[in-house]
DRENDOKE-79215 format. One line per field, with one value per residue (C-alpha): x, y, z; residue in three letters; residue number from 1. Coordinates in pm, 1 decimal, padded with zeros to 6 digits, always signed. Layout:
# DRENDOKE-79215
u: [X, ...] .
v: [Y, ...] .
w: [Z, ...] .
r: [ALA, ...] .
k: [NUM, ...] .
END
This chain:
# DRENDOKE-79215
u: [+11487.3, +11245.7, +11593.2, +11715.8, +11398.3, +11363.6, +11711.2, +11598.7, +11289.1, +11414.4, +11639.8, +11931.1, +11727.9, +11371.4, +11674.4, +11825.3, +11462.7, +11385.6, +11672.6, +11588.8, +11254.9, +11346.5, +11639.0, +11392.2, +11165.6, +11457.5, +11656.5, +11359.7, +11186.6, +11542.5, +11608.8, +11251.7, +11273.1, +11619.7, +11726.4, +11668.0, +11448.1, +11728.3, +11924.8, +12042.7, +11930.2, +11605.6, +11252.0, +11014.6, +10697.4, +10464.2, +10736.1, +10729.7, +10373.0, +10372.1, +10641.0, +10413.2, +10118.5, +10347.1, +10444.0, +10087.7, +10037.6, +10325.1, +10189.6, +09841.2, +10059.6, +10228.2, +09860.2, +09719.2, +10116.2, +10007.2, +09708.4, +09807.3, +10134.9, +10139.2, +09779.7, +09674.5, +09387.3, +09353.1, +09153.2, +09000.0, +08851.8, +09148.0, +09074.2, +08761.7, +08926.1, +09215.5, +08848.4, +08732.1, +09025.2, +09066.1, +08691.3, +08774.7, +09050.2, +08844.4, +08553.0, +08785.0, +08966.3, +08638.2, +08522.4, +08850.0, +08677.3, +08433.9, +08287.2, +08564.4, +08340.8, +08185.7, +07822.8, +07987.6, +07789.2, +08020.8, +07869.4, +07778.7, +07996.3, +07944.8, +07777.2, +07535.6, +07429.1, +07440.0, +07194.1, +06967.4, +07089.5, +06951.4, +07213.5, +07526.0, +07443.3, +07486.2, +07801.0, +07982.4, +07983.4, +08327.2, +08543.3, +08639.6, +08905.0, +09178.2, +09203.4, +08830.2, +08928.6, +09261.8, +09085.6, +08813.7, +09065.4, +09174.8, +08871.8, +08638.1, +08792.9, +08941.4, +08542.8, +08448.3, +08724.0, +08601.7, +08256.3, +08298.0, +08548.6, +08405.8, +08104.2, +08350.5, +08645.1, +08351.6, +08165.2, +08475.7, +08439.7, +08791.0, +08961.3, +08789.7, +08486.1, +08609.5, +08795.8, +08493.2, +08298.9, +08525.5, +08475.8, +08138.7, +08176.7, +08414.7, +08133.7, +07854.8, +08039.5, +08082.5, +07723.7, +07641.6, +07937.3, +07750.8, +07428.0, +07379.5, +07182.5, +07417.9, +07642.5, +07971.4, +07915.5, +07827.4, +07964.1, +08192.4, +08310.2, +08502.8, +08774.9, +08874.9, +09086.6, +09213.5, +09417.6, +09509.7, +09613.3, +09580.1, +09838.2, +09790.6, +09719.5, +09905.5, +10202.8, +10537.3, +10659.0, +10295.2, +10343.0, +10745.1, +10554.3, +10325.6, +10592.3, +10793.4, +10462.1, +10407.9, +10732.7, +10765.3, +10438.4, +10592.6, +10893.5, +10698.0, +10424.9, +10681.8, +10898.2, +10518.1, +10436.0, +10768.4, +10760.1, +10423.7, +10538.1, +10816.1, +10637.5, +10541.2, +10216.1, +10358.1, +10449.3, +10059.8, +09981.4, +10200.2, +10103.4, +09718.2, +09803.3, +10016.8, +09783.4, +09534.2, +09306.9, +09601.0, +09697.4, +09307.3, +09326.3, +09606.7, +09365.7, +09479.5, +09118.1, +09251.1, +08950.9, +09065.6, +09447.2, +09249.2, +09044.4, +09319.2, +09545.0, +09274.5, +09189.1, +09501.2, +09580.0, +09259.3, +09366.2, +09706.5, +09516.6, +09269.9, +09602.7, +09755.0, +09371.4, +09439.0, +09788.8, +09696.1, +09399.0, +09584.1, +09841.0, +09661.7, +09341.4, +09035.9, +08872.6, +08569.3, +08348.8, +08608.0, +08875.0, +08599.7, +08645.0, +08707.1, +08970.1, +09168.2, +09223.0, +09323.7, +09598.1, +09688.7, +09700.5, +09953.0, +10167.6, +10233.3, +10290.3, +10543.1, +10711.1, +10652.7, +10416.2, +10527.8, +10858.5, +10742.4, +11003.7, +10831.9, +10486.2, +10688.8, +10933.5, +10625.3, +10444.6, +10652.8, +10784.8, +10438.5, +10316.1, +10608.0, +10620.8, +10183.3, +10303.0, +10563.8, +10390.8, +10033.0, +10199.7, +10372.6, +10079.2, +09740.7, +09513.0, +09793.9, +09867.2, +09571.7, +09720.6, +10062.5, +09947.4, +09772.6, +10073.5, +10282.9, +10090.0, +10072.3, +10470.6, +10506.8, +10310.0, +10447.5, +10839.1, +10810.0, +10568.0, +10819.7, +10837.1, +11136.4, +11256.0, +11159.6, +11350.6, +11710.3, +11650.8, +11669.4, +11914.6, +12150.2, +12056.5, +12155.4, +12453.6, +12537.8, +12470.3, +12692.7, +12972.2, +12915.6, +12940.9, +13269.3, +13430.8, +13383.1, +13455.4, +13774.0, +13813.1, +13774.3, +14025.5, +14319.9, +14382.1, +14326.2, +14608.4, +14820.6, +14842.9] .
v: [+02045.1, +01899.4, +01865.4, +02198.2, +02339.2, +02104.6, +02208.5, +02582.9, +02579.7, +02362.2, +02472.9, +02254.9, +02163.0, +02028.4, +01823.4, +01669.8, +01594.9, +01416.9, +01211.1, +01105.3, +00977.5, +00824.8, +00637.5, +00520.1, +00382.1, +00132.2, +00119.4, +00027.0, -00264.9, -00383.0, -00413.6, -00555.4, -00814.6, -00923.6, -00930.4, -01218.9, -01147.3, -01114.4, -00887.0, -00591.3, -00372.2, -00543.7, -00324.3, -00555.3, -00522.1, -00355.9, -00051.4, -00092.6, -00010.8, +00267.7, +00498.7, +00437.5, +00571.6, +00876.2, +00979.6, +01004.1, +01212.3, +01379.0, +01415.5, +01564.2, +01810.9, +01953.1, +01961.0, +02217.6, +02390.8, +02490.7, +02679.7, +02801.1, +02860.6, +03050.7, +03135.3, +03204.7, +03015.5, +02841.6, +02521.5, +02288.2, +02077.4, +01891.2, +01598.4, +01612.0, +01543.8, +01248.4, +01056.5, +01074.1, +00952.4, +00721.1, +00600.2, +00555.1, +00353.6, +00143.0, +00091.7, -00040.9, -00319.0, -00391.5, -00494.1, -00707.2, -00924.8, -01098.5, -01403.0, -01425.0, -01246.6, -01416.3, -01389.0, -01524.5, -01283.9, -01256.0, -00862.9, -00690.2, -00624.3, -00828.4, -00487.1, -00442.3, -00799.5, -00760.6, -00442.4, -00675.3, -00437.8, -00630.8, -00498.0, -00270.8, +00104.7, +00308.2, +00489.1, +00162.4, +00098.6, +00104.9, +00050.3, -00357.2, -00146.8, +00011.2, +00267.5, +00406.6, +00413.7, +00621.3, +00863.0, +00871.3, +00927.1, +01264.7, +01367.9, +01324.2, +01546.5, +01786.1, +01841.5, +01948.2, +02168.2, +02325.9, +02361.5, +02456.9, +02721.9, +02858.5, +02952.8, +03048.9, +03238.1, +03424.1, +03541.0, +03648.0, +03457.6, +03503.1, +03483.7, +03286.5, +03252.5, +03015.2, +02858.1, +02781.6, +02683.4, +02437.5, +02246.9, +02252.5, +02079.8, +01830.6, +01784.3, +01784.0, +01488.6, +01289.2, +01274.7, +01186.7, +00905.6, +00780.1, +00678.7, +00343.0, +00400.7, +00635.3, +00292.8, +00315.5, +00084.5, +00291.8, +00346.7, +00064.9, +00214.2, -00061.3, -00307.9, -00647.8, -00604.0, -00881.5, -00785.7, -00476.3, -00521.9, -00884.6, -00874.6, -01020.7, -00668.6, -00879.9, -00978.7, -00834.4, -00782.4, -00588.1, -00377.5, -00258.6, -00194.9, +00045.0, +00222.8, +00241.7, +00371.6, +00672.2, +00726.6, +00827.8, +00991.4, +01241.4, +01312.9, +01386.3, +01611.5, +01811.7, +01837.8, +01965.2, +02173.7, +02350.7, +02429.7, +02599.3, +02844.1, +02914.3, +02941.5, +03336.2, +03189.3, +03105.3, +03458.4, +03604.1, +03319.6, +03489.7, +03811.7, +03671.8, +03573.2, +03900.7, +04160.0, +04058.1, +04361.1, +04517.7, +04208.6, +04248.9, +04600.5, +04510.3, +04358.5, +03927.1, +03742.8, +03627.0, +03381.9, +03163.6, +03204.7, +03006.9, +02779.3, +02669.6, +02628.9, +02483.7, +02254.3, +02099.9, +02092.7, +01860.4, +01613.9, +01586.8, +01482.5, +01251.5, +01073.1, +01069.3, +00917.9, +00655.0, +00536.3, +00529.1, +00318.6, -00022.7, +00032.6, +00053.6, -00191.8, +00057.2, +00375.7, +00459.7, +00802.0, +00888.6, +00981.8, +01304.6, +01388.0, +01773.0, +01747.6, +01571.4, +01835.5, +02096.9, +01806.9, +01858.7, +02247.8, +02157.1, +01933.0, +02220.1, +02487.4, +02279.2, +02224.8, +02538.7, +02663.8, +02807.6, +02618.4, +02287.5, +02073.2, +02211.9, +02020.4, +01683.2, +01688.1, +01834.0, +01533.1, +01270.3, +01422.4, +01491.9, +01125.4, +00979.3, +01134.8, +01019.4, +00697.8, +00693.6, +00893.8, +00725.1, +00383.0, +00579.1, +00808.7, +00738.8, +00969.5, +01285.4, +01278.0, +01553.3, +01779.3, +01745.4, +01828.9, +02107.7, +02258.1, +02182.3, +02389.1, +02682.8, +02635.1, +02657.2, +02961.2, +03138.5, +03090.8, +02898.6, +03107.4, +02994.7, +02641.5, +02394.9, +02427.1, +02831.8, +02893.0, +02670.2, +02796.8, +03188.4, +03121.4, +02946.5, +03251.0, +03477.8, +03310.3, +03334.8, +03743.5, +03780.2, +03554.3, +03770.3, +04129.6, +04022.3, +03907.4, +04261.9, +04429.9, +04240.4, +04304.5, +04700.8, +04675.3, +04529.5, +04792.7, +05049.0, +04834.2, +04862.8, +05239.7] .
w: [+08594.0, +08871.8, +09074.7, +09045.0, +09129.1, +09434.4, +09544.1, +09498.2, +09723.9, +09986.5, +10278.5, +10405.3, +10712.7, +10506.2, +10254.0, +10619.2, +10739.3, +10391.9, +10404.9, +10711.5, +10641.1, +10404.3, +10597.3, +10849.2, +10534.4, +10460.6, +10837.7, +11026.3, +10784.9, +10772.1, +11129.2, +11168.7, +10890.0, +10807.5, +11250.7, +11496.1, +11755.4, +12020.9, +11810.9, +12028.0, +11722.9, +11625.3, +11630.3, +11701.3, +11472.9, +11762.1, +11777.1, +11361.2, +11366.9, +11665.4, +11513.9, +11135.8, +11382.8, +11516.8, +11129.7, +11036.2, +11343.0, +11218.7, +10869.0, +11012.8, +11214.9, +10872.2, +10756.9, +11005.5, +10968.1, +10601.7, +10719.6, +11041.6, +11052.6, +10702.7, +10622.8, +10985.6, +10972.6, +11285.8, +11203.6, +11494.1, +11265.8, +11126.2, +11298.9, +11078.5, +10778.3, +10921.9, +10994.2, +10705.8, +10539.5, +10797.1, +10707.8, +10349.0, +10404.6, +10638.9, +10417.1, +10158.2, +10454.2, +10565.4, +10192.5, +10137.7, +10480.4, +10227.1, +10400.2, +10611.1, +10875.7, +11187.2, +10948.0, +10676.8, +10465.4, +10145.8, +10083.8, +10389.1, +10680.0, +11009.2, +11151.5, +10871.7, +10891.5, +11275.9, +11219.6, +10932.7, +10666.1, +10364.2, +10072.3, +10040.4, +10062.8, +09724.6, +09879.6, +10000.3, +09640.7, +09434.6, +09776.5, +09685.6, +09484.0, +09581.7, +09342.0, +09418.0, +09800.7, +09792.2, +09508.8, +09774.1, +10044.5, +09907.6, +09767.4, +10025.7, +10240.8, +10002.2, +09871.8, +10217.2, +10290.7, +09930.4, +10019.5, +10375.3, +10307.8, +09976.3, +10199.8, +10495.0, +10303.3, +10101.6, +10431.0, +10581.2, +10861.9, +11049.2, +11372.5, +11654.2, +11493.1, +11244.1, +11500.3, +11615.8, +11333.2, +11267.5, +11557.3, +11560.6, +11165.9, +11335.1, +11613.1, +11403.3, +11209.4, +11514.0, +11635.9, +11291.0, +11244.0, +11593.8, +11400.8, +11347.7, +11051.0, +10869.5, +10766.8, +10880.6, +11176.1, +11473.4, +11792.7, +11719.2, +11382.9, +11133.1, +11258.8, +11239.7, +10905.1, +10724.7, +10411.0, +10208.4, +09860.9, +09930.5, +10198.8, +10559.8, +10738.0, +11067.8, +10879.5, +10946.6, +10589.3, +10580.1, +10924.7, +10788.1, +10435.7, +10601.4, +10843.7, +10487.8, +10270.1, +10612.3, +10583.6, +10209.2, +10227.7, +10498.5, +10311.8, +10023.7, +10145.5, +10313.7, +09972.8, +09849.1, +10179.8, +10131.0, +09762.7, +09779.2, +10093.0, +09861.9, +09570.9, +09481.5, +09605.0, +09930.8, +10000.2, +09929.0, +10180.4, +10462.2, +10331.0, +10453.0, +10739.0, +10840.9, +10653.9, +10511.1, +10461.7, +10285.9, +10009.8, +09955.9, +09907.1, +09667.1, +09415.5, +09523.3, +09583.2, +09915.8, +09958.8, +09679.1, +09862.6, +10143.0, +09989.3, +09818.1, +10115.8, +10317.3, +10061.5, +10030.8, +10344.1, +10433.2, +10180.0, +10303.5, +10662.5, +10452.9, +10383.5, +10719.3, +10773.9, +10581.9, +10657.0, +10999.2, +11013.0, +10902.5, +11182.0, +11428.0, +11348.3, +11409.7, +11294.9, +11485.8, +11556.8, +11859.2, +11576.2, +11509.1, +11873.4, +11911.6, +12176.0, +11860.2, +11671.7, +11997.2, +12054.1, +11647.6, +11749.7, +12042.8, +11855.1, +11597.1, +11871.0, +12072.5, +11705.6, +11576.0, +11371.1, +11044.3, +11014.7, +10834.5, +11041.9, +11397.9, +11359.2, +11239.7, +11567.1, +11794.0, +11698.4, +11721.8, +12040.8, +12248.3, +12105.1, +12227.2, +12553.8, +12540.6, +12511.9, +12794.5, +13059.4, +13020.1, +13107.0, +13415.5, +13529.8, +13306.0, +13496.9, +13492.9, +13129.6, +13054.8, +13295.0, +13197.7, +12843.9, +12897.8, +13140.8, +12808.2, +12593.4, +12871.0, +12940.2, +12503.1, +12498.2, +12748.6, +12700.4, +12373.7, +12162.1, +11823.3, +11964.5, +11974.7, +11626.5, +11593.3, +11922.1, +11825.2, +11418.3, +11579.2, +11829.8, +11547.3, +11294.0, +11605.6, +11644.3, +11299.3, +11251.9, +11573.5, +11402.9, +11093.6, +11298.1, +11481.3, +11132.9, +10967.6, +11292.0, +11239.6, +10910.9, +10989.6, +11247.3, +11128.6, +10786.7, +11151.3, +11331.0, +11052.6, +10987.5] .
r: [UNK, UNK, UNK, UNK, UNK, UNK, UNK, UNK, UNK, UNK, UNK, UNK, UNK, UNK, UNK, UNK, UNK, UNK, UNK, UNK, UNK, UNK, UNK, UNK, UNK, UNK, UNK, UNK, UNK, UNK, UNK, UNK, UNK, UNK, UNK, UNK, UNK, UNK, UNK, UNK, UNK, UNK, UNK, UNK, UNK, UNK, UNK, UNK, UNK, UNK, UNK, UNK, UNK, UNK, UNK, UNK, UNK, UNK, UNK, UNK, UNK, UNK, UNK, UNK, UNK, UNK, UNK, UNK, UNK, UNK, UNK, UNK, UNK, UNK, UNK, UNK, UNK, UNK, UNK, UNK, UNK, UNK, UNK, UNK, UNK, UNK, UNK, UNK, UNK, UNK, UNK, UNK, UNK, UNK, UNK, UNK, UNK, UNK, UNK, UNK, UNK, UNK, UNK, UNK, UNK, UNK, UNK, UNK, UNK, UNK, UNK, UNK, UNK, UNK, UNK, UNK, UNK, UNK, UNK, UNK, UNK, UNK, UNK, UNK, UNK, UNK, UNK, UNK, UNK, UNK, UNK, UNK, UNK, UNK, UNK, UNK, UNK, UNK, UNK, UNK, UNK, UNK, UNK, UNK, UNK, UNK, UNK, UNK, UNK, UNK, UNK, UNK, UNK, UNK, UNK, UNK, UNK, UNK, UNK, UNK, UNK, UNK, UNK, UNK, UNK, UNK, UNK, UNK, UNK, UNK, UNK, UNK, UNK, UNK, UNK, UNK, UNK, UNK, UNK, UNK, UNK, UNK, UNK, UNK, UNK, UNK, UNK, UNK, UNK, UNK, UNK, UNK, UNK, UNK, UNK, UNK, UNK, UNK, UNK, UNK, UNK, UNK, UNK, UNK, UNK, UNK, UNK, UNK, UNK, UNK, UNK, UNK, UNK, UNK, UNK, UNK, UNK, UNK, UNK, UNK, UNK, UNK, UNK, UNK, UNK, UNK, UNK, UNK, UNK, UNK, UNK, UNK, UNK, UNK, UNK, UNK, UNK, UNK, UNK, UNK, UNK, UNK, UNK, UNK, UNK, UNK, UNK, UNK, UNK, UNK, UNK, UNK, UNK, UNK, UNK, UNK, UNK, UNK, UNK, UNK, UNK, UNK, UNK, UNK, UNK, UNK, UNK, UNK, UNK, UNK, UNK, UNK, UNK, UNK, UNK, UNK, UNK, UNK, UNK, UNK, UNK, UNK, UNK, UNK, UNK, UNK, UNK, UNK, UNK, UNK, UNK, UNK, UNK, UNK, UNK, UNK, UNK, UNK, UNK, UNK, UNK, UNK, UNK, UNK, UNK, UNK, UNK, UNK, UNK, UNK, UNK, UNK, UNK, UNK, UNK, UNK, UNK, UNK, UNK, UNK, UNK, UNK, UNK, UNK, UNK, UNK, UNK, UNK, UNK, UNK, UNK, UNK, UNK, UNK, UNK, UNK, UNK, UNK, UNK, UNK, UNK, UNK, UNK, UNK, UNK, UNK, UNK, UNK, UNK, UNK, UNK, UNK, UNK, UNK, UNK, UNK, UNK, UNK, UNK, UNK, UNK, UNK, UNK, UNK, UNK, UNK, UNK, UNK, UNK, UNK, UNK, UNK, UNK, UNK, UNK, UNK, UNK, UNK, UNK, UNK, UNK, UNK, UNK] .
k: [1, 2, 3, 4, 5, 6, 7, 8, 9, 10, 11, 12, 13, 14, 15, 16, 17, 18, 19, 20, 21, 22, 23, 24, 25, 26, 27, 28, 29, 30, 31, 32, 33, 34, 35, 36, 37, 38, 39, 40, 41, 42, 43, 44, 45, 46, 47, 48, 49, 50, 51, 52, 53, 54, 55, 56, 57, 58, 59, 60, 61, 62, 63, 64, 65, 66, 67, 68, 69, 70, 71, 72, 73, 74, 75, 76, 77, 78, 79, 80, 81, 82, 83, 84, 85, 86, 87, 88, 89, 90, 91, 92, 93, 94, 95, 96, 97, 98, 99, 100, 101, 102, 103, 104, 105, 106, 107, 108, 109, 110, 111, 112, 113, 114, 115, 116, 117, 118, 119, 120, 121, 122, 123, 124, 125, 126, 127, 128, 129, 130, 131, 132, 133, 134, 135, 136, 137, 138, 139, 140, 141, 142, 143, 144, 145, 146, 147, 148, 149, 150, 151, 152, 153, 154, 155, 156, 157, 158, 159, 160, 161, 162, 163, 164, 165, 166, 167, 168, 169, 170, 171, 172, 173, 174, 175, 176, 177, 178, 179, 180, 181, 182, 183, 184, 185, 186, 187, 188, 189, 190, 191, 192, 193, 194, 195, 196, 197, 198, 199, 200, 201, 202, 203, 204, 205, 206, 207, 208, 209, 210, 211, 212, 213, 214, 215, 216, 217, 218, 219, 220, 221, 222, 223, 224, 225, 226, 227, 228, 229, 230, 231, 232, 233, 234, 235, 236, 237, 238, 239, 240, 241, 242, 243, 244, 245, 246, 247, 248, 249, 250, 251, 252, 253, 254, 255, 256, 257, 258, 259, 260, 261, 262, 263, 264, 265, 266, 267, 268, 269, 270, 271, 272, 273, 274, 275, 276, 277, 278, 279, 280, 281, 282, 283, 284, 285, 286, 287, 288, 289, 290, 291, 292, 293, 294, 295, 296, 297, 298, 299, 300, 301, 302, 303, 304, 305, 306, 307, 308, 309, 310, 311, 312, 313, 314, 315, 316, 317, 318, 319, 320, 321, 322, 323, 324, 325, 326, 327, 328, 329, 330, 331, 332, 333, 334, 335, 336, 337, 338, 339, 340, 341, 342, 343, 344, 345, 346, 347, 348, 349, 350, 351, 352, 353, 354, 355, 356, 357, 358, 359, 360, 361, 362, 363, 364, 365, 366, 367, 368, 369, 370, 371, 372, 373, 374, 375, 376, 377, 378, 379, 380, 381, 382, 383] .
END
C-alpha cells in the first residue's frame, strides 16, 4: 500500500534522484572505507565529509522550495531555523565532552567554566541524550515557525514585507546568539566535538556514517516534500501561491495552508542543522547571518524553484563551484555570485532543471504533433 502510493505521487525524475542518494549513501562510505589510499577511485575522508556538508545545504534548499516555490512565501529567515538545529545538535556534542575538556569540568562546557558559570543552565538540561536533542532538533524550530507565522499568516502580512520580517527574526537571533550570557558560548559558538553516539566524531567509519545518515535524510524528505505537493493539499498550496485572494474567497483558511507549510518546512532545515554541524566541527552565531539565507534563496533559483530536484542540483552545484572558485579567486567569489543570480533571473527565471524539464516536455508535444500529423496523412496518401 505505502509502495503504490509512493509510486503514485512520485515522478520518474524524484524516483531517479532517490536512487541516487541513496547510491551515494553506500558508493561513497565504500570507496572511503573498504579502498587503499592510492586507489584511483578512493574519496578520501575530507571529500567524505564536504559532499555530507553540500547535501545538507542541499536539504535546506528543498526546505525554502516547499514554501517558496509552491506556497510563494519567500522566506529570508531559513537560515534561522538550520542554526538552531545546528545549535541543538551542538549542545548535545558538547555534553558528550564531559571532563575531557581543557577545564576538566565533568558538567559545564570549557566556555561556561571559562565565563565562571557556576552550574548547567535549566535549558542545557536533557541534551546528554540523544533522543532529547534530535526531538529538540525538530521542535525547536518547528515551534517558532508556528508562533511566528500564526501571528504572521493571521495578520496577512505578505509579499516583501514578510520577506522582510523574516530577516529581521533571523537578525534579531544573531545579535542575541552573540551574548555571552545567553549560554550557547558566544561569539565563538560550540566546537571541539569529541563523540556522537559514543563514536569518535574524527573517525572515518564516523565521517562515511554521517555522509550515509545526510544522504538518506535527503532522499527521504524529498519522498515527503513530493507527496505533500501532490497531495490534494499540495494543489491548495499552489492555488496560494497563484491566487490567493480567490482560494480564500473559496471558503480554504489559507493561513493554516501556511503555517503548516512553513512549519514543516523549518523542521526539515532544523535537520539539515543538525547533520551539518558534526561534519564540519563548529556551529557558531555566523550560521544566523542574513546573507545565509539570500545564498539559500539563490541556490533554489539557479535550481529552480518549484521543481523539488532544482534546489538539490542548485545547491550542490553553486557550493561546489564556492568551493572551487574561492581557492582560485577568494576576494571575487561575492561578485561572481551575485552576477549568477542576476544572469538566473534574467535568462533563467525557471532555473537549470525548469529550463531542460520544459525544453524536454517541448520536445515531447512536438514529437507528439508530428506523429498524429502523420497519422492524418497517410489514410490522405492512400485515397
Amino acid at each position: 500500500m505505502i509502495t503504490s502510493f509512493l509510486f503514485k505521487n512520485l515522478d520518474r525524475g524524484i524516483i531517479v534522484v532517490v536512487a541516487i542518494l541513496l547510491g551515494l549513501a553506500v558508493a561513497i562510505p565504500a570507496l572511503n572505507l573498504l579502498t587503499a589510499p592510492d586507489h584511483p577511485f578512493h574519496v578520501p575522508t575530507y571529500l567524505v565529509s564536504l559532499f555530507g556538508k553540500y547535501l545538507t545545504y542541499a536539504l535546506l534548499a528543498l526546505a525554502l522550495d516547499l514554501v517558496w516555490g509552491f506556497c510563494g512565501i519567500l522566506s529570508l529567515g531559513h537560515a534561522a531555523f538550520f542554526a538552531l538545529g545546528g545549535y541543538a545538535m551542538g549542545m548535545y556534542l558538547m555534553r558528550q565532552i564531559g571532563a575531557r575538556g581543557s577545564y576538566g569540568n565533568p558538567l559545564l562546557p570549557d566556555f561556561m567554566v571559562f565565563l565562571n558559570w557556576k552550574e548547567l543552565p535549566w535549558f542545557w538540561q536533557g541534551f546528554d541524550m540523544f533522543w532529547f536533542a534530535a526531538l529538540m532538533v525538530v521542535l525547536v524550530p518547528g515551534l517558532l515557525a508556528f508562533v511566528f507565522g500564526w501571528f504572521a499568516f493571521r495578520s496577512r502580512v505578505n509579499g516583501v514585507y514578510l520577506s522582510i520580517i523574516t530577516q529581521a527574526m533571523t537578525y534579531a537571533l544573531l545579535l542575541a546568539f552573540f551574548r555571552n550570557d545567553m549560554g550557547f558560548g558566544g561569539n565563538n559558538g560550540l566546537t571541539d566535538f569529541k563523540d556522537i553516539l559514543g563514536f569518535n566524531i574524527q573517525a572515518q567509519t564516523t565521517r562515511a556514517a554521517l555522509f550515509a545518515a545526510s544522504a538518506v535524510t535527503l532522499a527521504s524528505c524529498l519522498v515527503l516534500t513530493t507527496a505533500i505537493v501532490r497531495s490534494k493539499y499540495g494543489k491548495v498550496l499552489v492555488a496560494v501561491r497563484d491566487a490567493e485572494s480567490r482560494t480564500r474567497f473559496l471558503g480554504y483558511r489559507v493561513e493554516h495552508i501556511k503555517l503548516f507549510a512553513f512549519t514543516v518546512s523549518a523542521m526539515m532545515a532544523g535537520i539539515a542543522g543538525a547533520l551539518y554541524v558534526p561534519q564540519v566541527g563548529i556551529i557558531n552565531p555566523g550560521e544566523f547571518e542574513p546573507g545565509n539565507s539570500i545564498e539559500v534563496v539563490i541556490w533554489t533559483a539557479v535550481g529552480g524553484r518549484g521543481t523539488l530536484i532544482g534546489p538539490i542540483v542548485g545547491a550542490i552545484l553553486v557550493n561546489g563551484g564556492k568551493s572551487i572558485f574561492t581557492a582560485a579567486f577568494p576576494e571575487f567569489w561575492l561578485f561572481a555570485l551575485g552576477g549568477l543570480f542576476v544572469f538566473v533571473t534574467l535568462f533563467l527565471p525557471k532555473g537549470v532543471v525548469g529550463t531542460v524539464s520544459a525544453y524536454l516536455a517541448r520536445r515531447k508535444a512536438q514529437g507528439r504533433a508530428a506523429d498524429a500529423d502523420k497519422l492524418v496523412a497517410e489514410p490522405m496518401a492512400a485515397e
